[in-house]
Structure formats: C-alpha cells, structure tokens
C-alpha positions in Angstrom: 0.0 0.0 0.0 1.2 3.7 -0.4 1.0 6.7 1.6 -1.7 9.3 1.6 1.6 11.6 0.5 2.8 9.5 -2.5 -0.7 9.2 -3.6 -0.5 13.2 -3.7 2.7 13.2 -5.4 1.4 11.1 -8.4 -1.2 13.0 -8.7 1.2 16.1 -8.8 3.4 14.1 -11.7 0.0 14.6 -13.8 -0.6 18.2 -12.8 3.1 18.6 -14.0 2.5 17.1 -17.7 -0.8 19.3 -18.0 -0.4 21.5 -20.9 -0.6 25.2 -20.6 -4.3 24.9 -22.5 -5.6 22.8 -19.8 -5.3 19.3 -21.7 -3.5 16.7 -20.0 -2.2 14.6 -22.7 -0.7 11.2 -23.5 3.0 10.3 -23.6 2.9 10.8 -27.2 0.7 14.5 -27.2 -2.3 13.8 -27.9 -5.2 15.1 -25.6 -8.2 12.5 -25.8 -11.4 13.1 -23.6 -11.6 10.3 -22.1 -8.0 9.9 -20.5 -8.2 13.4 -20.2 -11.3 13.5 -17.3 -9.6 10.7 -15.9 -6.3 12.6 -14.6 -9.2 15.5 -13.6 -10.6 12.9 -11.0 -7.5 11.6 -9.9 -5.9 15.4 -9.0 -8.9 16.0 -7.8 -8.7 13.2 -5.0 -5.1 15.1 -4.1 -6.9 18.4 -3.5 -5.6 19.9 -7.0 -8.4 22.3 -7.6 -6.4 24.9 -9.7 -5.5 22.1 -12.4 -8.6 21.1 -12.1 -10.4 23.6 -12.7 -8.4 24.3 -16.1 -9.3 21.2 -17.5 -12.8 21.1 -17.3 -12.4 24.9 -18.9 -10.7 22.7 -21.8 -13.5 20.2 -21.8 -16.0 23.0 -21.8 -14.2 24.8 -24.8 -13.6 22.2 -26.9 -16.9 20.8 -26.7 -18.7 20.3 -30.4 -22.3 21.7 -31.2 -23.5 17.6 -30.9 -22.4 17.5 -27.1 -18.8 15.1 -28.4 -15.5 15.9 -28.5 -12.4 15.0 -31.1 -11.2 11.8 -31.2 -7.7 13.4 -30.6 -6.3 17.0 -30.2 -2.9 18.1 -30.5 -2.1 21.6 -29.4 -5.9 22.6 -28.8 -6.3 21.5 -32.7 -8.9 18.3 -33.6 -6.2 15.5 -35.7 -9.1 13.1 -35.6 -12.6 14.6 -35.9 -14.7 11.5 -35.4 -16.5 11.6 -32.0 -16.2 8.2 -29.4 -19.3 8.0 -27.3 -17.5 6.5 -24.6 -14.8 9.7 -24.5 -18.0 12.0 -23.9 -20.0 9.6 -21.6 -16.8 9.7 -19.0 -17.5 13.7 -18.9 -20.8 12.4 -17.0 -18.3 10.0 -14.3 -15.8 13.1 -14.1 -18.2 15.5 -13.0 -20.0 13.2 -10.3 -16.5 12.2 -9.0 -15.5 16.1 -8.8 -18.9 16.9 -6.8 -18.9 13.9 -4.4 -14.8 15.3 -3.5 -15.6 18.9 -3.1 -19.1 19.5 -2.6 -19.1 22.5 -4.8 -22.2 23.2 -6.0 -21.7 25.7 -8.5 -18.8 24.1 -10.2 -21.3 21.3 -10.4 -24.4 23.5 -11.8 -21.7 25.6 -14.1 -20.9 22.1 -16.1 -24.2 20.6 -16.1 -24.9 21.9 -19.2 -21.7 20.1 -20.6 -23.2 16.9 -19.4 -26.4 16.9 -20.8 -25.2 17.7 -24.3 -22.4 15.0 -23.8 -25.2 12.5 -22.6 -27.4 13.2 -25.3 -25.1 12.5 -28.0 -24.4 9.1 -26.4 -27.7 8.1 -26.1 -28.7 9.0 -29.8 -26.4 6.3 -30.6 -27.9 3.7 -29.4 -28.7 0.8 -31.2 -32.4 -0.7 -31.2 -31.2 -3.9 -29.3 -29.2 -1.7 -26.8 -25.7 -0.9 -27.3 -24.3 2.1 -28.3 -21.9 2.5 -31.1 -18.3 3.5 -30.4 -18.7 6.5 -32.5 -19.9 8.8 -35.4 -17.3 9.7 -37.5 -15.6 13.0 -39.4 -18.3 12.9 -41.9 -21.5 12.7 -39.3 -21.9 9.0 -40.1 -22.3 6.6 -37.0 -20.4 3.6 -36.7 -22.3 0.1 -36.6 -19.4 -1.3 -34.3 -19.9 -1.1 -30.7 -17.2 -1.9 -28.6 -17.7 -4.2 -24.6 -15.2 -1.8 -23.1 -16.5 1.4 -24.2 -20.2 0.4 -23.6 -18.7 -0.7 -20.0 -17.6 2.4 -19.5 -21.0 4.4 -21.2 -23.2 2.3 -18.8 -21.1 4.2 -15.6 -21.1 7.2 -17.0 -25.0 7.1 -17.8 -25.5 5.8 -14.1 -23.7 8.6 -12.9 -25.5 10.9 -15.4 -28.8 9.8 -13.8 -27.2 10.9 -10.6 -26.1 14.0 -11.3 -29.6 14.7 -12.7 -31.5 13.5 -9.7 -29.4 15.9 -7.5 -29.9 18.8 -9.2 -33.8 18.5 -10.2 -32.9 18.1 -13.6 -34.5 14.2 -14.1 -33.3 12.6 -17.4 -35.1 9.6 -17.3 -34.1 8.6 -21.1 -30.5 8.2 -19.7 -32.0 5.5 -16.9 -33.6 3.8 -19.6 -30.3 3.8 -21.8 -28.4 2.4 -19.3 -30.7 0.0 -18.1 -31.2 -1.5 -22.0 -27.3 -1.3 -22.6 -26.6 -3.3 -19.3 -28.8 -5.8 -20.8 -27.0 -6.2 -23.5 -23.8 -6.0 -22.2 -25.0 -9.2 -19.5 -26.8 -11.2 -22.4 -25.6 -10.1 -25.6 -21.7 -10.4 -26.6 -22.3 -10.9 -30.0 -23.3 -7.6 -30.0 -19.9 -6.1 -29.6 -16.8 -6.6 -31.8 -14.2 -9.5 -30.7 -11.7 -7.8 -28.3 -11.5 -10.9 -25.8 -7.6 -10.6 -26.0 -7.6 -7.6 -24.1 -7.7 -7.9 -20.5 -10.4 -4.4 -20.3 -13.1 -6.5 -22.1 -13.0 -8.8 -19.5 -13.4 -7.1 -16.1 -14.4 -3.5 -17.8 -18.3 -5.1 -17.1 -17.8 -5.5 -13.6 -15.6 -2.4 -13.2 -18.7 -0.3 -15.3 -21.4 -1.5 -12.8 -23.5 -3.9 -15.8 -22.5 -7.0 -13.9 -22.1 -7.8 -10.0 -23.0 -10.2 -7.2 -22.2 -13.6 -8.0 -22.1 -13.4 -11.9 -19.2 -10.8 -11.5 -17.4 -13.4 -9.5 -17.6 -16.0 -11.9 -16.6 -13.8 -14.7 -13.4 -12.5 -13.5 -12.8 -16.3 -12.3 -13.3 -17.8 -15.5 -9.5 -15.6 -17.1 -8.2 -14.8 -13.8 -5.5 -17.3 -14.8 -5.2 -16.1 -18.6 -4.7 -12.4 -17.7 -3.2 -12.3 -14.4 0.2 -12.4 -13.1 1.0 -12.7 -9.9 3.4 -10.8 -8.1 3.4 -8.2 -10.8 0.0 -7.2 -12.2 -2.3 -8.1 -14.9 -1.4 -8.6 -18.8 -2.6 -5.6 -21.3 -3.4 -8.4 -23.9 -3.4 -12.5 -23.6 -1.5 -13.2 -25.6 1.9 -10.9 -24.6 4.8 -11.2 -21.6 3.7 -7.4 -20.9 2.1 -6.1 -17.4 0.3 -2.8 -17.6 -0.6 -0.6 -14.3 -3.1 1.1 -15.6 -5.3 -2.2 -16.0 -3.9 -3.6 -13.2 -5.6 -0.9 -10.9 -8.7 -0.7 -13.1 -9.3 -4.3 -12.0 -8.2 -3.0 -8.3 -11.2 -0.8 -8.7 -12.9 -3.8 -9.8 -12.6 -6.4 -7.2 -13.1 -3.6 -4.3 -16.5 -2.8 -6.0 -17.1 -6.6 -5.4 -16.0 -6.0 -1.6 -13.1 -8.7 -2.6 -10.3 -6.6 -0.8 -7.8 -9.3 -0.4 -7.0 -9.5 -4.0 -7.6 -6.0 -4.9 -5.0 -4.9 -2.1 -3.0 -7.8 -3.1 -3.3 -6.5 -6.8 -2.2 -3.3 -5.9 0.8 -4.0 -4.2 2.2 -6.1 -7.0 2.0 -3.5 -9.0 4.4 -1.3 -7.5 6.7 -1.9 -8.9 5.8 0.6 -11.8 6.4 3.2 -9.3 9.3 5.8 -10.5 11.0 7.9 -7.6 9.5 10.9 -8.5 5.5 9.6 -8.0 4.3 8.7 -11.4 4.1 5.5 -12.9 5.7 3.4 -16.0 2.6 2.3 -18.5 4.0 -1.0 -18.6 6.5 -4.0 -18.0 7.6 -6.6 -20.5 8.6 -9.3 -18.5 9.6 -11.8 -20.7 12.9 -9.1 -21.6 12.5 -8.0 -18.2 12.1 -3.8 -19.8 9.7 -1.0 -19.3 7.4 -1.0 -22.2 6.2 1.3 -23.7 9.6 3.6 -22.8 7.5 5.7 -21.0 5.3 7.3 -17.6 1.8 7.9 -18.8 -0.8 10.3 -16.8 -3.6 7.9 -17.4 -1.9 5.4 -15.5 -0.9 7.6 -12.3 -4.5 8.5 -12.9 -5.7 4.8 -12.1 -3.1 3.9 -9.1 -4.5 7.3 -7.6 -8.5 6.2 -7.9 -7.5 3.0 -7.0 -5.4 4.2 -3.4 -8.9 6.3 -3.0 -10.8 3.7 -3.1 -9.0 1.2 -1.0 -7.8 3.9 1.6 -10.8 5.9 1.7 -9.2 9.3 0.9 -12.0 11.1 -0.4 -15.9 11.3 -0.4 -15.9 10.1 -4.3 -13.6 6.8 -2.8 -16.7 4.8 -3.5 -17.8 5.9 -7.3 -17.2 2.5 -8.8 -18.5 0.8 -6.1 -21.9 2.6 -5.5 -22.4 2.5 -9.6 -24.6 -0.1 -10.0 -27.8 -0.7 -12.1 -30.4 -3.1 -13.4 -30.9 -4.7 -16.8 -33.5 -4.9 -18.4 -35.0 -8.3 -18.0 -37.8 -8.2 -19.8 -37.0 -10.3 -23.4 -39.3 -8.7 -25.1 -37.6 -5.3 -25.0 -34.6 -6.5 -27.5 -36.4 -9.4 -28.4 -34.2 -11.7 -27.1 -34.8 -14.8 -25.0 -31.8 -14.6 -23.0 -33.4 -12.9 -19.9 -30.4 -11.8 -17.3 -28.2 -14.9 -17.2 -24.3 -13.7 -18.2 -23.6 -15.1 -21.1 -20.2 -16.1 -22.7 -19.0 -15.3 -26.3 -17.2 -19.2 -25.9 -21.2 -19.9 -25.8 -22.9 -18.8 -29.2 
C-alpha cells in the first residue's frame, strides 16, 4: 500500500505534464477526452483544484455543437474529428466524481450543461437492441461497431449521469432507460460487440462499469483470472503478450473492491508497485519476458488509475466509492430486444 503523501505526489506528476491549454495529454501528445477527465478525477482526489479547474475549462471549450469531442487533439487543434461515445460519456463520471470530492455546487451546476449535451449524443447512438456505437465519424456517419469496453464504461457514466440529474432536479429519465437496455445487452448479448477478448479491459471493464455484479461478476473475472493475471506483478494488457500494464492492473483493483473482494484487490495493488518511479508517477507498462519498461514511457492515465485506485481502497476522499456505488439493473424483460436470454451472463465461448 502507499502513503496518503505519495498518492499526492502522483497526482502532482500529472498536474506537472498538463499543458498550458488545460489538456492533459498522453505520452505521445495527444489530448483524448476520455484519458483526459480521468487525470481530472484523480488530481482531484489530491486536493488539486487549480489544475482542475483548467481542465474542465478545456473540456467545456472544446466541446462540439453535438455535445462530443475529437477523437484526438494536438495543441488545442482536432487530428481526428470522429466523436467516441464513450470519451464524452466519461464527462458524465468526471463530474460526479468532482462533486462527491468537493461539494461544490456551482462548479457542479456551471458544467451541467456540458453533461447533458455529452449525454445526449451518447444516447442518440444507441442501437435498437441496446448498445451504443463507439462512435460517429468525421463525416457525421455513425459507426455500426460497438465496442464491450466502451459500452462498459458508457453504462457508468449514464449511471452517474442519472445521478447528477437527480441531484440537481434536472431528471433525465431517457438516460436510466439507456443504461438500463445497454446493461442488458452488455450481460446477455456479446455478439453484439466486436471481438476484443484478447484484451484484458473486455474482460473485467463489465464489472468495473457496474452492468455485472454479485455472483455473476465473480464467476466472470474467475473464468480468465489465470489467462490475464500475473502474480506478483500485475495483470497482462493483452493474452496473448509477456507485458504487465498498471493502468489495467488498478482498473481491476477498482474492480474487485467494487465486489468488496479486498484481499486481492489490495494484493493486486501492491504487485504493482513496482511501476512506481521515484519521482510519484508511474511506468505504462513491464515486458517481462525481456524484463524492460514497455512502452519507454510514464503515462498520466496510468498515475490516474493507481491514484483512484489508493482512494478507493484507503478511503481518501468522499468520491472513494464511485465504482463501487455504480450499479444498475438490466432490463429483463425479453421482449424489450427481443431476445430470450433474460439476465443470465452469457459467454461469447457460448454462441
């Protein structure tokens, strides 16, 4: 475990990569929305209001007419115009995280707006069976791929939507029902989502997202614990590679303490430490087959995750519990996809 002290020194190693715009970019430059609210919550658990608050002024100004945002931005300027749904549902996540920390009610009332827009867009992507398509591209078009981790991550950031809503008399019950017919599909319906099952994301990013707990989230994460996880060092990116990466180790962290399994989040956690550079941020990754750092690099987004994951297994702040509390109900009737599957989790080895 780490110290309430280094936890606020890695979130300081992101404040200190934040471009003078606001962004907080990857290794490489590019500011994507996505990774980009993600460092937001994680200074925020440090108390890091000033940085902040300049990024969400970045969210809100480069926010498009449809409520997305560029795929990717390099120096404030759009390289890829297509718009991911799950980059602007995480605005939704961000901004309940940020009010649950600070209690700061106009900050939350001054970016509602940003939310609703964000939300919107997401939702009019939605498919008539229930998940929503990873984006609409440069030209307006929508995709007809929908992606398990970024519907994962849509459903918490509609639940948190819903929340946000709720709080501030604002009800959006079209959101609720979203999220409830995209949980659905996320439990019952894998063939709705394009074959990622090499990456370790598309297998806990359900539980982590809130569509799947309780004894089904169990026997999920069971059923490639052994594929994807190695012990005394982390958890694998991808199967089917000798490379460890921190940023999905702590996401599954988040994961199993949302399950109330502590012993192997904690456990989890520690192994991962050894990512840790002297100065509080964190390598992206370790190849340990030719025992280097891989990529070469320190990456913000995954300080970002070590400090949400510290948060919630030390309690640090009032949003410690955001991927915990997010939970939701599927729909269960069959006749609203048409489907026969009812609730029961069902496996892509299965169709």
């Amino acid at each position: 475990m780490i110290s309430h002290a280094e936890v606020v020194r890695t979130a300081e190693s992101i404040a200190a990569i934040q471009q003078d715009d606001g962004g907080v970019p990857w290794p490489e430059g590019h500011v994507d929305a996505w990774n980009h609210v993600e460092c937001l919550m994680a200074m925020s658990v440090a108390g890091l209001g000033e940085p902040v608050r300049r990024g969400y002024a970045w969210l809100a100004r480069h926010q498009r007419p449809d409520g997305s945002w560029p795929m990717k931005l390099v120096d404030g300027v759009a390289t890829e115009q297509g718009g991911e749904t799950n980059h602007a549902a995480y605005v939704a996540a961000g901004l309940w995280h940020h009010h649950l920390v600070t209690g700061d009610q106009a900050f939350t009332e001054e970016h509602w707006p940003m939310v609703k827009a964000a939300l919107d867009y997401v939702a009019g992507l939605q498919t008539e069976r229930g998940e929503i398509v990873w984006e609409r591209d440069a030209h307006g078009v929508a995709s007809t791929l929908a992606l398990l981790t970024g519907c994962s991550s849509i459903h918490q950031g509609l639940r948190c939507g819903v929340l946000l809503a709720d709080h501030l008399g604002d009800p959006q019950p079209h959101w609720e029902l979203a999220a409830d017919r995209l949980a659905h599909v996320l439990v019952a319906h894998p063939e709705a989502f394009a074959d990622k099952s090499r990456f370790s994301m598309d297998w806990y990013y359900p539980v982590l997202g809130g569509a799947v707990r309780g004894r089904q989230a169990f026997e999920l994460l069971e059923r490639e614990w052994a594929t994807f996880v190695v012990p005394g060092l982390g958890i694998r990116c991808v199967s089917d590679q000798p490379w460890v990466t921190g940023a999905e180790t702590c996401e599954l962290v988040l994961a199993l303490d949302a399950l109330g399994d502590r012993e192997r989040a904690v456990t989890l956690f520690t192994d991962v430490q050894h990512l840790r550079h002297e100065d509080g941020a964190y390598w992206t990754g370790w190849q340990f087959a030719n025992r280097k750092h891989f990529p070469h690099e320190r990456s913000g987004y995954t300080a970002a995750a070590v400090v949400l994951a510290a948060d919630a297994l030390l309690a640090l702040t009032p949003g410690s519990g955001l991927f915990r509390d997010i939970v939701g109900t599927s729909v269960s009737d069959p006749e609203t996809c048409g489907c026969a599957a009812g609730t029961g989790l069902v496996r892509r080895d299965d169709l």
